[in-house]
C-alpha positions in Angstrom: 109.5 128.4 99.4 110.1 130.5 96.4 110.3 127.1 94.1 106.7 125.9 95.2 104.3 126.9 92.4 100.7 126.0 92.1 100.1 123.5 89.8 96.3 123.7 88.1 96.5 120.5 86.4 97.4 118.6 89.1 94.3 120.5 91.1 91.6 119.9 88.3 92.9 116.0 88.3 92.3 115.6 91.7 88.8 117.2 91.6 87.7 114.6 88.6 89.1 112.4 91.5 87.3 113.6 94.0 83.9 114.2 92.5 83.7 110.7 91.4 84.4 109.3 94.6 81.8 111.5 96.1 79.7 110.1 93.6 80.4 106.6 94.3 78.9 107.4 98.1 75.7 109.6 97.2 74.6 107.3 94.6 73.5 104.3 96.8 71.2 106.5 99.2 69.3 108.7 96.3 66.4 106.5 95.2 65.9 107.9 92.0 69.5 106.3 91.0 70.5 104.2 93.4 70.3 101.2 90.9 73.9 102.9 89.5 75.4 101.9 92.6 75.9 98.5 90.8 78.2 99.9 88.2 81.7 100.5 90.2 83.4 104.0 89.0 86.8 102.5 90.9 87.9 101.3 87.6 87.5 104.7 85.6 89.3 106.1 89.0 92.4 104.1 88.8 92.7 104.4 85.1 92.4 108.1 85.3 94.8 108.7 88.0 97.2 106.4 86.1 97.3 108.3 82.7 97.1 111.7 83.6 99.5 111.7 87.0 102.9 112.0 85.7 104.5 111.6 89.4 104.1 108.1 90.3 103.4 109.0 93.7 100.3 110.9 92.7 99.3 108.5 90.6 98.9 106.0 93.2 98.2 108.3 96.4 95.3 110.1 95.3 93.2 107.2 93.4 93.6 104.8 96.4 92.6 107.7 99.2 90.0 108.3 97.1 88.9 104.9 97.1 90.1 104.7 100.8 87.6 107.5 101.9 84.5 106.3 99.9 85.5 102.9 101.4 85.2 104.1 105.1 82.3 105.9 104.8 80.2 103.4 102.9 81.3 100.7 105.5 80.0 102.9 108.4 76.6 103.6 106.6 75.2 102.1 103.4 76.9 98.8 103.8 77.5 98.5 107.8 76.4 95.0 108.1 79.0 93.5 105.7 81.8 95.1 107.3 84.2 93.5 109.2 85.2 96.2 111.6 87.6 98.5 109.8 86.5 97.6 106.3 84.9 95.0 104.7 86.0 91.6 104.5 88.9 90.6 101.3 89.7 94.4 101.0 93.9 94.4 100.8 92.7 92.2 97.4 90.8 94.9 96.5 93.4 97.4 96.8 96.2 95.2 95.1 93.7 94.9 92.3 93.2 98.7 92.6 96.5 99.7 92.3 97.6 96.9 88.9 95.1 99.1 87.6 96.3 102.1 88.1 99.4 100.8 87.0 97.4 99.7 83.7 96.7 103.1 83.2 100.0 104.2 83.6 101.4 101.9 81.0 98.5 101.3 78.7 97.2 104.9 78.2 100.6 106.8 77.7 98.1 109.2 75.2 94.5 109.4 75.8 92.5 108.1 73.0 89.5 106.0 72.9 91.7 102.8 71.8 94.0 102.7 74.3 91.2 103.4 76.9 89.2 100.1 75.6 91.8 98.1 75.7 92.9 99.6 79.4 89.6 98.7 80.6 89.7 95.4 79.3 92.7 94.6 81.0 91.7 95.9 84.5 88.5 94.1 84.0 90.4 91.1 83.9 93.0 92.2 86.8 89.8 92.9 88.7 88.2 90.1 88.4 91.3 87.3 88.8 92.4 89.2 91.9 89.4 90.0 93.6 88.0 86.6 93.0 91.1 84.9 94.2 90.9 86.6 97.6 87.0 85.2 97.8 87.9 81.7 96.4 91.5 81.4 98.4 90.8 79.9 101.8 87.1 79.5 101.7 85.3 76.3 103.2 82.8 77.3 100.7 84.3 76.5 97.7 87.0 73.2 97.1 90.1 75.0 96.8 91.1 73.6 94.0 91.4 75.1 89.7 88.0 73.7 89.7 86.6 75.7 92.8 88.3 79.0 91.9 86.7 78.6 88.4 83.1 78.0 90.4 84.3 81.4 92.0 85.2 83.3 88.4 81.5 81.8 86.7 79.7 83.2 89.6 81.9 87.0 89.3 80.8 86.8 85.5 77.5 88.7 86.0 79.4 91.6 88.7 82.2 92.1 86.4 79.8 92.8 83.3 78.0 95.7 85.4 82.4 96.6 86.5 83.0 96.9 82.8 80.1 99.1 82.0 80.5 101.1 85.3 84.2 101.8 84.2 83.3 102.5 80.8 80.8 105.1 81.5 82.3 106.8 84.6 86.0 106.5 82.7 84.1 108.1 79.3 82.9 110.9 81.3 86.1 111.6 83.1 88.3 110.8 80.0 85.9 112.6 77.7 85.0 115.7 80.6 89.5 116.3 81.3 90.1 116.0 77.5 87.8 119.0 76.4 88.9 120.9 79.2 92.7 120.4 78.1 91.5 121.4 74.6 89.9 124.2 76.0 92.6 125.3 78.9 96.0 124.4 77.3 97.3 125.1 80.5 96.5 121.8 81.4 98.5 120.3 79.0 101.6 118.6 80.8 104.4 120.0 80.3 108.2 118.7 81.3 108.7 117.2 84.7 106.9 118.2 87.5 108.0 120.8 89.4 110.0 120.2 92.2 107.5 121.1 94.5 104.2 121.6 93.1 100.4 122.1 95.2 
């Protein structure tokens, strides 16, 4: 056990993480700001976890049990009647969409800056809305499925991903913007190497 060391970067990461997500199930039942609960932070999630994780596994593990968790308990609360039982209905394209944009992040945002974060977000705006729509259009009797019934599907997404681009741009400016002064601050949280072989 002598190799395990505690890893502080890896710690504050995962409470950005965490605080989001938490954030993502308070706002929809506080009145005064419940109208934010249109603006998705899963976005800014998955592009955090993706630049700043240098372990693939974390990368990917934390964001989506992040997302995972929020999930669950808005579908056995806030949004109970749309659920289909364990989740809600279309969520494995949620979570393939969820994870190409962690991957985004990964790739995309290799240094933090605000350049490579707008053009990140760009790209998982599309990701998001192609997949996700995909899963709503593919199979539906209420839409031809045909190029000219998924495209019905992507006009009618148009007005939800406008409020996903803001909601990742202002929840991924406020992470982004929160970690780097901290880093500035704390160079301890600067990465450095590979991670240890065991790290908590």
């Amino acid at each position: 056990m002598s190799n395990i060391k505690f890893n502080p970067r890896t710690l504050i990461l995962l409470i950005f993480i965490l605080v989001v997500g938490m954030l993502r199930v308070l706002v929809p039942v506080i009145g005064d700001i419940k109208v934010l609960a249109n603006y998705s932070a899963i976005g800014a999630i998955a592009l955090f976890g993706g630049a700043y994780f240098n372990s693939n596994a974390k990368a990917f593990a934390f964001p989506l049990l992040t997302l995972l968790i929020s999930d669950l308990v808005l579908s056995l609360t806030v949004y109970k009647q749309y659920s289909s039982g364990f989740l809600y209905e279309g969520w494995y394209w949620v979570y393939g969409a969820f994870a190409l944009m962690t991957l985004v992040g990964k790739l995309v945002i290799k240094k933090p800056g605000v350049l490579s974060f707008a053009a990140a977000t760009l790209i998982i705006v599309l990701i998001h809305w192609i997949v996700t729509d995909f899963g709503m259009w593919y199979g539906s009797p209420s839409f031809p499925q045909t190029l000219a019934g998924f495209w019905t599907v992507l006009e009618m997404a148009i007005p939800f991903e406008f409020r996903f681009l803001y909601g990742t741009l202002g929840y991924g400016a406020l992470m982004f913007g929160s970690f780097e002064l901290l880093r500035y601050k704390y160079p301890v949280l600067n990465f450095k190497g590979k991670d240890a072989a065991v790290s908590i």
